[in-house]
N, C-alpha and C positions, 0 to 999 in steps of 0.2 A: 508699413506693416511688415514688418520682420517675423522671424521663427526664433522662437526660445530656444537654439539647440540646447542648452543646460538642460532646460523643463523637458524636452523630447528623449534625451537620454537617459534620463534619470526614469521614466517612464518604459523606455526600451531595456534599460537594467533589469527595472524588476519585475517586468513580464516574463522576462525569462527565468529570471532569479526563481518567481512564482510557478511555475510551469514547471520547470524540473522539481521543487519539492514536490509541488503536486507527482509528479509520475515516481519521482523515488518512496515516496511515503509509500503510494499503490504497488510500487513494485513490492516493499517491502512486507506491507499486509498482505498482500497473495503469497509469498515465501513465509509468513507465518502459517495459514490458511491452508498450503499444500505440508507441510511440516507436520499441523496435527492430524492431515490426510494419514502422512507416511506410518506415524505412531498408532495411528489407529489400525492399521494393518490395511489400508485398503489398496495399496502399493508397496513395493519396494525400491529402492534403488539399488542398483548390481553393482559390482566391483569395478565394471568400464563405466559407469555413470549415466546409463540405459534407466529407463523406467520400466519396470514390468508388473504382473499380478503377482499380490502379496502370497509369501510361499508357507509352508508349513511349520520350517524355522522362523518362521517372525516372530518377536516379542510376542506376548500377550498382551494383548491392547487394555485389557482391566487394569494393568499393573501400572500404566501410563498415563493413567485416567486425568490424573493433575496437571499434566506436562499437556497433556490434550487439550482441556479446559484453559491452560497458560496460553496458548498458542493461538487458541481460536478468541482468546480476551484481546488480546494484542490483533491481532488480525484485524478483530470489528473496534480496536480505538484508532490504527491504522487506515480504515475507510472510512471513519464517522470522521477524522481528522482532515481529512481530502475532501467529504464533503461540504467540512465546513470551511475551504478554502472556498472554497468554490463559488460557495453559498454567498461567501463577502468578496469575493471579486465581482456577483453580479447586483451585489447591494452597493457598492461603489461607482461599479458602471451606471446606473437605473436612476435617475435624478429623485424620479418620484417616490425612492425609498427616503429620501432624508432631504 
């Protein structure tokens, strides 16, 4: 009884392969998600790249309303996307799914 290192790596490939899109796709719905934050005035970001409370010079968040709406659509297809990794990595695992 031998070990498939072929079948082992190919398995070690794409766990990882899978794991980092998972975490990039989440990174990048949360950069959607904090984005329609910014537009919506509920922060700003300063000139040194600080985070602070949105000032009186902010944009007008009604005027944004679109870019708002764009940002937090993406956002929730960016998490629904990650769940549904997720979802099928543990319906693959789980014998008793299929």
């Amino acid at each position: 009884m031998g070990i498939d290192w072929g079948a082992f790596l190919l398995v070690a490939l794409v766990a990882v392969v899978s794991a980092c899109f998972v975490v990039a796709v989440y990174s990048v719905g949360l950069r959607f998600w904090s984005a329609a934050d910014a537009r919506a005035g509920k922060y700003t970001v300063k000139d040194d790249g600080t985070i602070g409370p949105a000032t009186a010079g902010f944009p007008d968040p009604t005027a944004a309303a679109t870019a708002i709406r764009l940002f937090r659509a993406l956002a929730v297809v960016c998490f629904a996307l990650c769940g549904a990794a997720v979802l099928y990595g543990i319906y693959l695992i789980v014998p008793a799914f299929h």
